[in-house]
N, C-alpha and C positions, 0 to 999 in steps of 0.2 A: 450512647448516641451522641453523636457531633449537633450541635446549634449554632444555627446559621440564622444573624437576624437579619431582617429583610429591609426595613426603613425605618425613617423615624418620623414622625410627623412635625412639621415646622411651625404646626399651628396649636402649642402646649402654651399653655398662661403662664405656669411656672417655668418664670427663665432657669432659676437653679437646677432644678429638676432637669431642662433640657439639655445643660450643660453637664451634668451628670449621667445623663443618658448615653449621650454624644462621647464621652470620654469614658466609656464602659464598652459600646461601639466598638471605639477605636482599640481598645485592649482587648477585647475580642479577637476582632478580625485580625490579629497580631500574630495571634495561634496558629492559622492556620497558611499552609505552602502556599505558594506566591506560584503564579502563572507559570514562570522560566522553569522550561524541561532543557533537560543534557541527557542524549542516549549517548554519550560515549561510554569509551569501556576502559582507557587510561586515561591517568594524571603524568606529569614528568615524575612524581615520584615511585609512582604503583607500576611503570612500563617498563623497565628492567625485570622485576622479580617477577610480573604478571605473565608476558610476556613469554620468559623462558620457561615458566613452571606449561603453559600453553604448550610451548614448544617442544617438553616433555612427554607429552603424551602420544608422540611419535616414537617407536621403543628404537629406529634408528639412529636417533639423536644422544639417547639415552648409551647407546653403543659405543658410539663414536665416542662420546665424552669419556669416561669411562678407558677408552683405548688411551684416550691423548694423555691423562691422569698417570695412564700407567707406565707410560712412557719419559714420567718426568722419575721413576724412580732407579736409580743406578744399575742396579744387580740385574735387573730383566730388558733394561732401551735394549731398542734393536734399533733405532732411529735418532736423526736428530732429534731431541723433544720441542725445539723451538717450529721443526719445520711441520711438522706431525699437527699440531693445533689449526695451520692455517685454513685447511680444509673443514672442518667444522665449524667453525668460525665464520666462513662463507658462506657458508648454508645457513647457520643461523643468523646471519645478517642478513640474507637477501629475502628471508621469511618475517623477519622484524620489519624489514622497509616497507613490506607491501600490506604488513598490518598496520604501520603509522598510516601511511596513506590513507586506507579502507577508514582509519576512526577523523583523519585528519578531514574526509568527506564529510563523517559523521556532525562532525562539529561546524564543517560550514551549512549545512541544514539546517543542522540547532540554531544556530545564529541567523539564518534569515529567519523561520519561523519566530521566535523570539522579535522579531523589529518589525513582523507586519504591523498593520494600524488598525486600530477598529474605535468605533464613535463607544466614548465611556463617559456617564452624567459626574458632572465635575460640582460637585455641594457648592464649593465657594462662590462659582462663579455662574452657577444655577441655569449651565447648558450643558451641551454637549459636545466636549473637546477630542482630537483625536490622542492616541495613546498604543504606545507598544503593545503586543500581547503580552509580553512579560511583566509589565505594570500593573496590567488586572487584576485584581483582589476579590476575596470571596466578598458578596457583598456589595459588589459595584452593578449599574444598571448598564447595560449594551444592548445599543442602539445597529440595527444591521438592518442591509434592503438586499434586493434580489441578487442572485448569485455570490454573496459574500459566506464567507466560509466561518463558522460561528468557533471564535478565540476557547471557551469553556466550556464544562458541563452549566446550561440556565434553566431555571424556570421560565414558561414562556407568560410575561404576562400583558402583554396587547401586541395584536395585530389588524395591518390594516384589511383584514379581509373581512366583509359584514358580516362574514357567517364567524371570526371570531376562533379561523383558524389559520394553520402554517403547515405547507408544506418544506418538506427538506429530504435530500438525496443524499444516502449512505454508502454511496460505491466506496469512497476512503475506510468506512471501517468493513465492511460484508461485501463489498462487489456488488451489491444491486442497484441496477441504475431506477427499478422502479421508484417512485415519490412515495415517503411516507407524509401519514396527517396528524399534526399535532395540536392539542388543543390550547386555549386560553384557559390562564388560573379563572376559576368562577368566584365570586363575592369578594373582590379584591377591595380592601379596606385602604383608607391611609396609611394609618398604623397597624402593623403588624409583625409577629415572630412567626418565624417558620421557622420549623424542625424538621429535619431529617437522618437518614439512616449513613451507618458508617462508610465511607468509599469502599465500593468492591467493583471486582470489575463483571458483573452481570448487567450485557447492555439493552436484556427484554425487564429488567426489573427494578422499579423504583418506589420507595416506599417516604412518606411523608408527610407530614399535617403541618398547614397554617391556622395558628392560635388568633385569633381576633381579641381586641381587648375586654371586652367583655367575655371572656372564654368560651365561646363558639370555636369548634377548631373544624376546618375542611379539610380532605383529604385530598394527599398530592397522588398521583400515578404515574407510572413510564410517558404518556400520554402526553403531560405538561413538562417534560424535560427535552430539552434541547442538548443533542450531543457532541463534545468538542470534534471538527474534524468535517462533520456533514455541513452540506450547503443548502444556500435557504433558498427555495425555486417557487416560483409562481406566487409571491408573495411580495407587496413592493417594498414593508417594513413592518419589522418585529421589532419593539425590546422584551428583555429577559434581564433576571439577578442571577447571579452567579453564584454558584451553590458550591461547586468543584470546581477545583483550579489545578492547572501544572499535573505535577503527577500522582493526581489525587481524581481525577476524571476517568471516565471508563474507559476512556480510547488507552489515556497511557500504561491504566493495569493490564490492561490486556497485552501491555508491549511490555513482552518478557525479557527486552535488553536484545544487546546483541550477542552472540555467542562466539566459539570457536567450532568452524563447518569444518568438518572432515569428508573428505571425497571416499566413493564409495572404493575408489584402486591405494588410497593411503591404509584404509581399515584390514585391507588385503594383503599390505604389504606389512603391515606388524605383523599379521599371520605369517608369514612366508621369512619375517626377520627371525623369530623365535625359533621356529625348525632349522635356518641356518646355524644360530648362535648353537642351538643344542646339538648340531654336526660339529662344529668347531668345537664344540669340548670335549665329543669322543676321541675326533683327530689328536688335539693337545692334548687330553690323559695319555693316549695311546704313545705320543712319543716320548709324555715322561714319564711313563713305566718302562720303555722301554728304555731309555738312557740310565734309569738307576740302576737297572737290571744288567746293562751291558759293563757302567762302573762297578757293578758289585763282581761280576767273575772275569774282567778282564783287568787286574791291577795294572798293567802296562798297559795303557788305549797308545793307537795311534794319533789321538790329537789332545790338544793341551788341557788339561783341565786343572783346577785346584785340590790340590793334594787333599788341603786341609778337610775339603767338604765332604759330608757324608753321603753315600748314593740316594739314600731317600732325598735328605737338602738339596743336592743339586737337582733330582728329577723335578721337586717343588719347583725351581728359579725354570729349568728350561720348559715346565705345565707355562709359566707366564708368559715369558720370550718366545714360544710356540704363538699362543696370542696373539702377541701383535704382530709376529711375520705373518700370520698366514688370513691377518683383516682383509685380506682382500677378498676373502670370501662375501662377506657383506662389501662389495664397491660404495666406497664412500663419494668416488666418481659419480657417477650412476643419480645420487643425490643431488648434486650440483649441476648436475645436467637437467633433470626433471626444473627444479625453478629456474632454471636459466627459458625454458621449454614456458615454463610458465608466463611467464613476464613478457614475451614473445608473441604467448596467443592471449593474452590480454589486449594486446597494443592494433595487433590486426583485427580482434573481437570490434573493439572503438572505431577502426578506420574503415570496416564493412560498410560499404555502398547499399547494398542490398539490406540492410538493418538499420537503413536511416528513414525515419518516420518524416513526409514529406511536408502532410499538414498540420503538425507541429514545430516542426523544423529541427529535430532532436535525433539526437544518436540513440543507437543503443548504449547503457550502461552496465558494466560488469560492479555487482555490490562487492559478493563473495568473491573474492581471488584466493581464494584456494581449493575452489571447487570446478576450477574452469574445466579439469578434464570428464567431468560426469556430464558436461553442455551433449545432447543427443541420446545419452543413455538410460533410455528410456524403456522399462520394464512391462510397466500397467498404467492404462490410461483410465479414469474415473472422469464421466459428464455427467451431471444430474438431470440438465436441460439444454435444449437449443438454445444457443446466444451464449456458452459459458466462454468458448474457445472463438467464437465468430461472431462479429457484429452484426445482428439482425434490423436492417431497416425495412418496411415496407414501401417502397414507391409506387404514386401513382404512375401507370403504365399506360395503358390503355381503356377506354368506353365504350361505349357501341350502346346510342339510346334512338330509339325509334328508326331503327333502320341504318342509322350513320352512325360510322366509327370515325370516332377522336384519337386518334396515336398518339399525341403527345410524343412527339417524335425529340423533343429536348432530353426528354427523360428517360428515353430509351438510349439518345446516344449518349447518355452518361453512362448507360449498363454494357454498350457495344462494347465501351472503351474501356472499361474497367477487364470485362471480362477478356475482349483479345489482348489486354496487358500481361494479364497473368498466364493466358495461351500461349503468348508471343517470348515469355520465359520457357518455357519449357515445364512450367509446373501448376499445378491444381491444389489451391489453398481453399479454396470457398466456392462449396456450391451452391449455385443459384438456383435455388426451386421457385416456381410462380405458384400462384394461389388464385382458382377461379373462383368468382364469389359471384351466385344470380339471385337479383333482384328483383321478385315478381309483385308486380302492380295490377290494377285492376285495369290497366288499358295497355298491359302488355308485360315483355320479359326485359328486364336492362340488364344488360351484361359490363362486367368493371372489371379488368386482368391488373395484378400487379404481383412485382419479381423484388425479392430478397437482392438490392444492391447496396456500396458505400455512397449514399449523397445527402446532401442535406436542406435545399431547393427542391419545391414540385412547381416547373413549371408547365400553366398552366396550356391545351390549345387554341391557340389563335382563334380559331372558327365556335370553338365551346364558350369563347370569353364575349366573343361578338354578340352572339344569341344572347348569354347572360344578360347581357345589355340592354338588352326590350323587355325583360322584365321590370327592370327601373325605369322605363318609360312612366310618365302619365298616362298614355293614352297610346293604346295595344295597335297596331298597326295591325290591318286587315288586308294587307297588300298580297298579291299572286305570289308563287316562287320567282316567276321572272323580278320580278325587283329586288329581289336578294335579301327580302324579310322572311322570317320563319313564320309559319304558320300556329293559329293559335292551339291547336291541334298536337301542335311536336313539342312548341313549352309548356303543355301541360305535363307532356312527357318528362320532359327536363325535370320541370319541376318535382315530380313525381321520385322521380332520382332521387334527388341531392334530398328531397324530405327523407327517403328509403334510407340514405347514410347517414342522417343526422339521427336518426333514430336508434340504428344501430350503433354510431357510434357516439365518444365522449371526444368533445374538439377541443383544444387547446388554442386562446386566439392569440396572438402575441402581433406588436407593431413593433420599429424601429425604433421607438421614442419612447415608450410603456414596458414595464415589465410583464411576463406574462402570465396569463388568468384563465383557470380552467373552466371552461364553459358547457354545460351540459342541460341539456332539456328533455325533463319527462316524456314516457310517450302519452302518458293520459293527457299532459297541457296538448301537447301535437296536434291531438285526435280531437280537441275541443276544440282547439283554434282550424 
């Protein structure tokens, strides 16, 4: 098991001792990998041989080479041999460049990740300074507030929510956008060693005890770890110690590196290389059995041959020189047409109008380039749930309490215009189903519609918000409908509502200046109050 200490207490009598402590610490935390992750997958020296051994596993490649090889030897060219290379050599060029590229991305990733900043407690200087992510050491305390995306694997040990705990959102490692809760370490001493379990990458399981000095040891759980990658939501500020770093954290085991993609028409076409290759050697046996055959009972041929040779030898040289005439069974053309094809619908993939994301302001990205032509080729479709493939929002839509409907007509023409945008294409990406929900009170039925659209705004009705308003009155107006007060009668209604929702549901209140905070109320308080 790996040992990760946690702090040291600044308030030891013996200086020696601390100084000893301190510098035991720091050889410690020496051991262990340092923040900065690299998923590339060359060096300048490994991308030559890495590389081409990759580009071996095409058995085209392996063809060609092979043909070009054979053609540097005298007794079988059928070619120039200089001119014979150039074409292979294009192909394997124009498949190198678009893999430096693809890793040359890699590495500007690496490198912004690597120089984000996050607040790390600085000993000497006994605050909290900003710092690269690559700088963060196991062992360091970080300091993060709402929406910041958490640099390492941490223990979480205070937050400002009374209850003492954190939420954080793991769509970056699992897709889910729902909030997980995490707790604060409990009996959290000055001094302390905390132990834990060796890096793997299981991201439901964590195992660990904090030793107090008096050996009391508490037990760590998944629960008080913080995982590199999620963001911290509805929470204004958390610190954590830093257990895992770099690629020693669950998120990067789980990141198996980048690989070599193969398209599902390349896998097909080694099949269909191999049946040619094994035509072309019947063709080629066939015509040099027959040539020895024809030297052995015709001592005078019509065409010039070497006396010297024997009709088996020569059948041998013309098996090879059959060979390379007749490569053009396997079109090495053909090759160099497909990546040229490639490189082509990469560049129009990028300049797609129709693939550019409005409110983010982002293209689409092609990772894999070498798999552009499987883009649509699509077999079997797996959803486990609504919302996998389609952003599920609920909007407020429309009310109807005591007789009157509220349209909310803002909120509807955000759903007119979404929906005749995508009509107004000619195509059907997302359908919009509404959801009736009735609300029965004891002084009556409220009805509330709302539709599955993209917005992120409920705004609210004018004439809903007016009424609202005499409920923060002091003193309830009693006036006729002529005067344009609601009667006490219809905001009981109202009110009657909006309790109906709060009880059903959990509200999230958030302002422009405040992070935001989950706010939920029993129905038993409800029912007392």
């Amino acid at each position: 098991s790996s040992v990760h200490p946690a702090a040291t207490s600044p308030a030891i009598p013996d200086s020696a001792g601390l100084m000893w402590t301190l510098e035991h610490l720091k050889e410690v935390l020496r051991s262990y990998k340092t923040n900065q992750i690299c998923t590339t997958k060359y060096t300048l020296l490994s991308f030559i041989p890495k590389n081409l051994f990759e580009q071996l596993h095409r058995f085209a490649n392996v063809y060609f080479i092979f043909l070009a090889a054979l053609n540097f030897v005298p007794v079988v060219e059928a070619f120039v041999p200089q001119v014979a290379v150039i074409p292979i050599i294009l192909v394997l060029s124009v498949t190198a460049v678009k893999d430096v590229w693809e890793d040359y991305r890699r590495f500007k990733s690496d490198h912004l990740v690597n120089r984000l900043l996050c607040c790390v407690y600085c000993r000497t200087q006994r605050t909290y300074v900003e710092r690269c992510w690559k700088d963060v050491c196991v062992g360091d305390f970080v300091r993060l507030s709402c929406n910041e995306i958490i640099p390492a694997d941490m223990l979480l040990l205070y937050s400002s929510d009374p209850r003492r705990v954190c939420y954080i959102e793991t769509a970056n490692l699992d897709g889910e956008t729902n909030l997980k809760q995490k707790q604060v370490v409990s009996n959290l001493p000055l001094q302390v060693h905390i132990e834990c379990e060796n890096p793997n990458n299981d991201l439901c399981r964590f195992r660990g005890y904090m030793e107090h000095p008096g050996g009391l040891r508490v037990g760590l759980h998944n629960g008080n770890l913080l995982l590199r990658s999620c963001t911290i939501r509805n929470t204004e500020t958390v610190v954590g110690i830093v257990v895992y770093a770099g690629h020693e954290t669950k998120a990067m085991m789980n990141n198996s590196g980048p690989r070599y993609k193969r398209s599902r028409l390349e896998r097909r076409l080694n099949t269909d290389v191999l049946w040619c290759v094994l035509l072309l050697v019947l063709m080629c046996l066939t015509a040099a059995v027959g040539h020895g055959l024809w030297l052995k009972h015709h001592p005078n041929p019509m065409f010039q041959v070497d006396a010297d040779t024997s009709p088996a030898l020569a059948g041998f040289y013309v098996f090879w020189t059959m060979i390379i005439v007749l490569q053009v069974l396997i079109p090495i053309s053909l090759y160099v047409s497909i990546e040229i094809v490639k490189l082509g619908q990469i560049y129009f993939i990028h300049q797609d109008l129709d693939l550019f994301h409005q409110q983010t302001d982002s293209r689409i990205q092609c990772r894999a380039l070498n798999i552009t032509e499987d883009l649509g080729q699509v077999q079997y479709l797996f959803s486990d749930k609504t919302g996998t493939l389609t952003e599920n929002q609920m909007v407020f839509r429309r009310c109807s309490i005591y007789g009157v409907e509220y349209p909310h007509e803002d909120n509807g023409g955000v759903s007119e215009h979404v929906n005749g945008r995508v009509r107004g294409r000619g195509r059907s990406t997302t359908s919009h189903s509404s959801l009736l929900v009735c609300i029965h009170s004891k002084h009556g039925v409220c009805v509330c519609v709302c539709v599955c659209v993209q917005a992120k705004d409920v705004v609210p009705d004018p004439e809903l918000v007016r009424k609202l308003g005499w409920l923060c009155s002091p003193v309830l107006s009693l006036a006729d409908a002529s005067s344009g007060a609601p009667s006490t009668l219809e905001l009981t209604y109202i009110t009657d509502f909006f309790l109906a929702l709060t009880i059903c549901n959990s509200v999230v209140v958030s302002s422009p200046s405040q992070p935001r905070h989950p706010f939920t109320k029993n129905m038993e308080k409800l029912e007392m109050s």
